[in-house]
C-alpha positions in Angstrom: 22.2 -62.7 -42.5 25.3 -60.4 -43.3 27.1 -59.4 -40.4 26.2 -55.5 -40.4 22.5 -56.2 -40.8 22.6 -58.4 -37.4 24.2 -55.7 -35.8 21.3 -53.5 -36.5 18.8 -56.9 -35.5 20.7 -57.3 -32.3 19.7 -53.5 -31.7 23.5 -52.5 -31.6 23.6 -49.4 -33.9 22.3 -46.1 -33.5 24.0 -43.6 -35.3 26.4 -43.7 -38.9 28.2 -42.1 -41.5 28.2 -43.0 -44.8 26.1 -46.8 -44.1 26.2 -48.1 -47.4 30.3 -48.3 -47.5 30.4 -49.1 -43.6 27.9 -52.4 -44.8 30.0 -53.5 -47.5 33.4 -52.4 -45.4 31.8 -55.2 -42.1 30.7 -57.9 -44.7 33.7 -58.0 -46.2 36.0 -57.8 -44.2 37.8 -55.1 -44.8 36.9 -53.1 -41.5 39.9 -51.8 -39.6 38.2 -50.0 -36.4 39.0 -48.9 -32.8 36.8 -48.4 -29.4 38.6 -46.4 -26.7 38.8 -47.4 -23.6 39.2 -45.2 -20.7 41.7 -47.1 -18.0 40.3 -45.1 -15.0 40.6 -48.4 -13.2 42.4 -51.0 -12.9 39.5 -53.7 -14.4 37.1 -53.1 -16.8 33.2 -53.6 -15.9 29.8 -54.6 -17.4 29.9 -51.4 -19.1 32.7 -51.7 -21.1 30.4 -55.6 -22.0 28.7 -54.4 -25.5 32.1 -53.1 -26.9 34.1 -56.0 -26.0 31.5 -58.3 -27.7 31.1 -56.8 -30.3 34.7 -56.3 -31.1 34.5 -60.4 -31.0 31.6 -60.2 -33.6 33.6 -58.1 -35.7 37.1 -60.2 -35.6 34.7 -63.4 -36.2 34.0 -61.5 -39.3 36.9 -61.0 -40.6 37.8 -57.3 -39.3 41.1 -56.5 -37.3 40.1 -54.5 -33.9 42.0 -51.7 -31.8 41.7 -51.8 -28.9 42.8 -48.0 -28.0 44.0 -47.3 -24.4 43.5 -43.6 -23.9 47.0 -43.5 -21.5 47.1 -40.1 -22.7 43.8 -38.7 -22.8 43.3 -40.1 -19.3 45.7 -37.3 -18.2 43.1 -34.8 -19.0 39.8 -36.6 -18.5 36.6 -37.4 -20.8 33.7 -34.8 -19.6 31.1 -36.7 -21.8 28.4 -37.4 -19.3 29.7 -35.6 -16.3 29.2 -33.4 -13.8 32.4 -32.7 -12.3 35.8 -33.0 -13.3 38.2 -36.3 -12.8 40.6 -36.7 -10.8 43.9 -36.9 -12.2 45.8 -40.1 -12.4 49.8 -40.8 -12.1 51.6 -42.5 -15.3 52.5 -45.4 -13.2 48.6 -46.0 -12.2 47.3 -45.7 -15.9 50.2 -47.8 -17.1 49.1 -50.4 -14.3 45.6 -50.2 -15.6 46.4 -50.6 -18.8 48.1 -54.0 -18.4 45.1 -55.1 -16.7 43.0 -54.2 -19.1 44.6 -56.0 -21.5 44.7 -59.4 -19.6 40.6 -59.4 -19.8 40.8 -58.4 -23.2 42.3 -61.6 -24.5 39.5 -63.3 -22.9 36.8 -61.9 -26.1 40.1 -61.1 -28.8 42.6 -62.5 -30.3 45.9 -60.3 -30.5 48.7 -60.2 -32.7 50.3 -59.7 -36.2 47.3 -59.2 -38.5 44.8 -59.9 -35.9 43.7 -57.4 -32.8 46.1 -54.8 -31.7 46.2 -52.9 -28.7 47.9 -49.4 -28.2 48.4 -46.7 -26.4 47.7 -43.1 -27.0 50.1 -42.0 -24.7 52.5 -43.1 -27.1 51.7 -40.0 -29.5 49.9 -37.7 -27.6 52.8 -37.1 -25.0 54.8 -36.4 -27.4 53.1 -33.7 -29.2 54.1 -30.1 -29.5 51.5 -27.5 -28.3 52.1 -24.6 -30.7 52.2 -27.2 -33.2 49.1 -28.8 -32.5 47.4 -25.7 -32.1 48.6 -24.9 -35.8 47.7 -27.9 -37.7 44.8 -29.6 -35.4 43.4 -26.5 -33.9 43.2 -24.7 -37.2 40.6 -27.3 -37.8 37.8 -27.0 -35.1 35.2 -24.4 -35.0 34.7 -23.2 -31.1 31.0 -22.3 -32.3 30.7 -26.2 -33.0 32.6 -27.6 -30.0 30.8 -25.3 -27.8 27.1 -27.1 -29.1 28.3 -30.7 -28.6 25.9 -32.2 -26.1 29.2 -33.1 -23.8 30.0 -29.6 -23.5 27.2 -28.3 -23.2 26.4 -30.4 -20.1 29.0 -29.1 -18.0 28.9 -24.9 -19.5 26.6 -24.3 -16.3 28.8 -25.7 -13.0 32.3 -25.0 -15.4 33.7 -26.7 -18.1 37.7 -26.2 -17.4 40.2 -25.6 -20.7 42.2 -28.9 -19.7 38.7 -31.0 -20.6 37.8 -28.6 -23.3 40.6 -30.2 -25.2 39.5 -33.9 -24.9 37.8 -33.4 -28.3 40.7 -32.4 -30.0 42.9 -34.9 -28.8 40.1 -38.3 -29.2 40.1 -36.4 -32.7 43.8 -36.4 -33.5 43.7 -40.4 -32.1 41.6 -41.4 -35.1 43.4 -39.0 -37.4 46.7 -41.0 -36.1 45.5 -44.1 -36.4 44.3 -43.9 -40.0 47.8 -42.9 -40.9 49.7 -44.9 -39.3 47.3 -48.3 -38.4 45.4 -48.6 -41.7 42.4 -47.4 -39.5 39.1 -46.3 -41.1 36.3 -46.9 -39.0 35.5 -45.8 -35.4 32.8 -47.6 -32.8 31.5 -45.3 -29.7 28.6 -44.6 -27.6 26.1 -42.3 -28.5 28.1 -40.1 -25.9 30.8 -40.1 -27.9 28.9 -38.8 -31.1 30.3 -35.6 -31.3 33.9 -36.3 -30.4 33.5 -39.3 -33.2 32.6 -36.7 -35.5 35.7 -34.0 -34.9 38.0 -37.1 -35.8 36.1 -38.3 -38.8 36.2 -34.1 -40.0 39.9 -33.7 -39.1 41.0 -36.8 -41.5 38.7 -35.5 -44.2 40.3 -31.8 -43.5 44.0 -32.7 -43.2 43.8 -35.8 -46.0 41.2 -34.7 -47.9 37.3 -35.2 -48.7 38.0 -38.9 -50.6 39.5 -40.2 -47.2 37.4 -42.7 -46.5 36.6 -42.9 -42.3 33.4 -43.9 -41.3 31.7 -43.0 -37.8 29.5 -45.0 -36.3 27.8 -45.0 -32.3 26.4 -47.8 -30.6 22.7 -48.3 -29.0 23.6 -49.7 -25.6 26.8 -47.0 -24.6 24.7 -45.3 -21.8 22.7 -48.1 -21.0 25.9 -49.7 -20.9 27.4 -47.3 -18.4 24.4 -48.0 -16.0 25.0 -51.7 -16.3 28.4 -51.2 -14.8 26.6 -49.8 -11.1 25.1 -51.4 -8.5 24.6 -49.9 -4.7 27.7 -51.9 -4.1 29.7 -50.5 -7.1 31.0 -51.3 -10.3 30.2 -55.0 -11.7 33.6 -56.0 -12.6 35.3 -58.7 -14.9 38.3 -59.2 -13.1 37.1 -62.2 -10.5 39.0 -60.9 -7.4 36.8 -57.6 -7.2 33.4 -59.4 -8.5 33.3 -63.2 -8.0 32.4 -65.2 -10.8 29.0 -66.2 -8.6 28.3 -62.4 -8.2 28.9 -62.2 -11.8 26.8 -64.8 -12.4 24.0 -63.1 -9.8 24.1 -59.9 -10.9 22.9 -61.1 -14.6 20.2 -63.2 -13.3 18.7 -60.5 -11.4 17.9 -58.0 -14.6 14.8 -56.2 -14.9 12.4 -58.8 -16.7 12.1 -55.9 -19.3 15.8 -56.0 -20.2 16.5 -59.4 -20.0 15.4 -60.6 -24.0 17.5 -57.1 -25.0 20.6 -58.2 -23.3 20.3 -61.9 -24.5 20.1 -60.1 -28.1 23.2 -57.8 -27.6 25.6 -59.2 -25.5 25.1 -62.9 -25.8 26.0 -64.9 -29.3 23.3 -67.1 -29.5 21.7 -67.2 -32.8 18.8 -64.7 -33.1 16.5 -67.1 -34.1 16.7 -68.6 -30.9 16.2 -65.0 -29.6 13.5 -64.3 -31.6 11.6 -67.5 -30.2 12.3 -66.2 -26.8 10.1 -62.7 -27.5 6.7 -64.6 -26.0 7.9 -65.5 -23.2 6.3 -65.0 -19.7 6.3 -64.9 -15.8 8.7 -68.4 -15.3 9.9 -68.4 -19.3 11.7 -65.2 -18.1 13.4 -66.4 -15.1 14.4 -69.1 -17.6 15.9 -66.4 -19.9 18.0 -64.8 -17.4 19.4 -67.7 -16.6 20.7 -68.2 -20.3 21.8 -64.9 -19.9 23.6 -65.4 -16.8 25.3 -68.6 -17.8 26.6 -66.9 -21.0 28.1 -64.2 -19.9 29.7 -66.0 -17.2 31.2 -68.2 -19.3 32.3 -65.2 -21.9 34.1 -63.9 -18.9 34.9 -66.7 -16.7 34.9 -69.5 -18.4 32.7 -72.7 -18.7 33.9 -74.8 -15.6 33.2 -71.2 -13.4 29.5 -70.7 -15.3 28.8 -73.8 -14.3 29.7 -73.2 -10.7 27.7 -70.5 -10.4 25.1 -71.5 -12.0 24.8 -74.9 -9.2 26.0 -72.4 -6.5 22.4 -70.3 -7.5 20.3 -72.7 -8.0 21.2 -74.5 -4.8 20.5 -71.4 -2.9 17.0 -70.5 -4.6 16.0 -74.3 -3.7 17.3 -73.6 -0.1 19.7 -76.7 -0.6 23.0 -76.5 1.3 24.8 -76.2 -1.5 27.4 -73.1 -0.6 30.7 -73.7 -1.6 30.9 -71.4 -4.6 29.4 -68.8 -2.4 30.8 -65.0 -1.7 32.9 -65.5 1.5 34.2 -62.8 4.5 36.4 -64.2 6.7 36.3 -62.2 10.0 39.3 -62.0 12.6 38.5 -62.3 16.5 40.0 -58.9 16.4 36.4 -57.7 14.8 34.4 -59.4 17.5 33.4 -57.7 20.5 32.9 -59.5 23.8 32.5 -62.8 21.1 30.1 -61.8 18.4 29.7 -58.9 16.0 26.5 -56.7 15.5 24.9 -57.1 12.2 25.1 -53.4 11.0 29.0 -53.9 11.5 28.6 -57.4 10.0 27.0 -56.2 6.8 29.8 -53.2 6.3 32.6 -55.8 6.8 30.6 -58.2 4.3 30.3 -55.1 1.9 26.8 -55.9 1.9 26.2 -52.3 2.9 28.6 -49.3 2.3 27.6 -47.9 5.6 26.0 -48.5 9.1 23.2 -46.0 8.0 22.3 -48.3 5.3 22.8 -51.0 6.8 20.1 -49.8 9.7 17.8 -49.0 7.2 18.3 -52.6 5.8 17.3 -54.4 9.0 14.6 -51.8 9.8 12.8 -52.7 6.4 12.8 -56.4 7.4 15.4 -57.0 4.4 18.2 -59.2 6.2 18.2 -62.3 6.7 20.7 -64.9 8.2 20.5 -68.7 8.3 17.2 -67.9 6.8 16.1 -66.5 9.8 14.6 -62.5 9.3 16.9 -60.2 11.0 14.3 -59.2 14.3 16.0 -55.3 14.9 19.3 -53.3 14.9 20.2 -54.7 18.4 20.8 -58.3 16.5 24.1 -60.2 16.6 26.2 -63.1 15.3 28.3 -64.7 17.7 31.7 -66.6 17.6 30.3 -69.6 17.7 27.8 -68.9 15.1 30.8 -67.8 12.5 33.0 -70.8 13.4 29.9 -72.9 11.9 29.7 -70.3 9.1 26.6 -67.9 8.9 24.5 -67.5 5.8 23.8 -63.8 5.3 20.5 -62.5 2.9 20.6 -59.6 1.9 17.0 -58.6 0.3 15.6 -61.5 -2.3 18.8 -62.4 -4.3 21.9 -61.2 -2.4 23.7 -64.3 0.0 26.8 -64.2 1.6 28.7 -66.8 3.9 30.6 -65.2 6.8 33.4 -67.2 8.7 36.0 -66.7 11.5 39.8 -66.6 10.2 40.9 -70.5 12.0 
C-alpha cells in the first residue's frame, strides 16, 4: 500500500487540496511539510500524539518534516476552539517551552541537515513591520471571509478581541515564509485549523502566483486529539516527571472499548493487517487490544525497558499480586500528619488523586476509594503513620492505584 493511501486506511485524513499532487508529492518523497505546535506548556500531551506520529510516518517515507514552534504566535494566542482568551506568556517561558518541546520530539524524529528541522516563528514574526504587513499581507484577506471561519465565528458572541483576530494572518504568513525560504509546500492541521490552513495556502498563491504549488491538508483525529490530552486530573503528558511512564501506560489501557481498534489504527505502527484482524474482536479480545495499545505507545514515548515496566507493574495490580514497585508514589512529610495520621480527603488531594476535598468527598461517599484493598467505610476515614511507614495502597475507582509513603 502507498504511503498516502494508508493514511486515508489508518483514518488520518479528513480534508485536502489538490489530492492527486499531494498523493504523488507523499509517495514520492518529495513532501516538505510543517505542523505547528503551540508551546503553551512546557511538555507536550496525548494531544499533540497523532501529529507527532505521523510526522514519523512521513520521514519513514522519505519526506523532511517541520516541526513549527509558534514562539511568536503564542504572543497573541490561537482562538480556534475557544471560549475565552489566553493568557499571555513571557519570551523567557515560551523559549523554555520550546526547548522542551523539542527534547520529546527527537523521541518520534530525526533532526538535522536534510532530515527534520525545527524552527521558530518568533524568529520572523517579531521582526515584522506593522504598516508593512498590513500592506502586503493584509491587502490579501477578505474581512467578509475571516469573519465566516468557524474559529471566529465561535467566539463573535462573548468577544473576539483584534489581538486574536490577527492569528489567521500571522499562521498564514508562517506558511507563506516557509515556502520561501524552507522549500515548504505542504501543511498538516486539525480540522480546527481548516480555515487558517486555507488563508496560508491563498496568500502563497496571491503573493507567488496561481502555479505555486502548496497543498493543504487537515487531519481526522485533531479534536479528538485535543480530548485525548484531558483527564479529571489534567493533561496526559509525555514528559515522565508530570505523567509517569505507568500512568502513561494506564491511561491507554483504560480507553473506551469503542476507541480502542481506532487508536491502534492511528497512532500505533503496526501493520494494518494485523489491525484489520483485530475488527471482530470482543468482550476479553478488547482488553487484549488495549493492552497492545498501551504497550506501544509506551514504548513510542518511553521506551521498551519502561513499556515493559508498566506493563508488569499493571498486570500485577489487576491480578492483586504484590507487585508495586513501578507504581505512582507520594511521599508524605510528618509535617502533613495530624496527631499521626492524615484524613483521606486530605490524602487524596496530596496524592493528586482528587483536585479538591469536595471531590474527594464525593469520591468516598460513592463507595469509589479504596486502600489496601479495603473500601473506604466514610469521610471520617484515616491513614495513620504507621500505616504509611509500611506504605498504603490507594484505589481510586476501578483502574486508578497509588502507593503513599512517609519521607524516612
Amino acid at each position: 500500500m502507498k504511503v498516502y493511501d494508508e493514511l486515508v486506511a489508518r483514518g488520518l485524513i479528513a480534508q485536502v487540496t489538490n489530492e492527486e499532487e499531494i498523493r504523488e508529492m507523499i509517495d514520492n518523497g518529495k513532501a516538505t511539510f510543517y505542523i505547528g505546535f503551540d508551546p503553551t506548556a512546557d511538555s507536550l500531551h496525548v494531544g499533540h500524539f497523532m501529529a507527532l506520529c505521523l510526522m514519523k510516518r512521513l520521514q519513514m517515507a522519505g519526506n523532511r518534516p517541520i516541526a513549527l514552534i509558534g514562539g511568536g504566535t503564542a504572543m497573541i494566542g490561537d482562538p480556534s476552539g475557544r471560549t475565552d482568551m489566553r493568557s499571555m506568556m513571557t519570551k523567557e517561558t515560551i523559549q523554555h517551552n520550546c526547548d522542551c518541546f523539542k527534547k520529546q520530539m527527537e523521541r518520534f524524529i530525526e533532526f538535522g541537515p536534510d532530515k527534520a528541522q525545527m524552527v521558530n516563528n518568533a524568529d520572523w514574526l517579531l521582526d515584522l513591520n506593522y504598516v508593512e504587513v498590513l500592506r502586503e499581507v493584509g491587502a490579501c484577506f477578505s474581512v467578509n471571509n475571516m469573519l465566516r471561519a468557524e474559529c471566529y465565528k465561535q467566539r463573535m458572541e462573548k468577544g473576539l478581541s483584534f489581538l486574536e483576530f490577527n492569528y489567521m494572518i500571522m499562521q498564514s504568513y508562517d506558511f507563506y515564509h516557509l515556502y520561501q525560504h524552507y522549500g515548504c509546500n505542504m501543511q498538516f492541521g486539525g480540522n480546527d485549523q481548516w480555515s487558517n490552513m486555507l488563508g496560508g495556502t491563498e496568500l502563497i498563491r496571491r503573493k507567488l502566483g496561481k502555479d505555486a504549488h502548496a497543498m493543504t491538508i487537515t487531519l481526522l483525529l485533531n479534536s479528538e486529539g485535543k480530548k485525548m490530552g484531558k483527564t479529571a486530573k489534567g493533561a496526559v503528558w509525555l514528559d515522565p516527571n508530570k505523567t509517569t511512564p505507568f500512568e502513561f501506560y494506564q491511561y491507554w489501557r483504560n480507553v473506551a472499548d469503542e476507541d480502542v481498534l481506532k487508536c491502534i489504527r492511528m497512532l500505533t505502527f503496526l501493520p494494518l493487517e494485523q489491525i484489520d484482524a483485530m475488527d471482530s474482536w470482543k468482550d476479553a479480545q478488547l482488553n487484549e487490544a488495549k493492552d497492545i495499545l498501551a504497550y506501544e505507545l509506551t514504548k513510542l514515548v518511553h521506551g521498551e525497558e519502561e513499556a515493559e515496566k508498566a506493563r508488569t507493574a499493571a498486570r500485577a495490580l489487576f491480578a492483586d499480586g504484590a507487585d508495586d514497585a513501578n507504581m505512582p508514589t507520594t511521599a508524605l512529610s510528618e509535617a502533613q500528619l495530624t496527631e499521626d495520621k492524615i484524613a483521606i480527603m486530605d490524602l487524596m488531594v496530596a496524592c493528586k488523586l482528587c483536585a479538591t476535598k469536595s471531590e474527594a468527598r464525593r469520591l468516598v461517599q460513592q463507595g469509589g476509594v479504596f486502600v489496601n484493598g479495603e473500601k473506604v467505610p466514610g469521610i471520617d476515614f484515616a491513614v495513620t503513620k504507621e500505616m504509611l511507614q509500611e506504605g498504603v495502597k490507594v484505589r481510586k475507582g476501578k483502574k486508578v492505584f497509588h502507593k503513599v509513603i512517609l519521607e524516612s
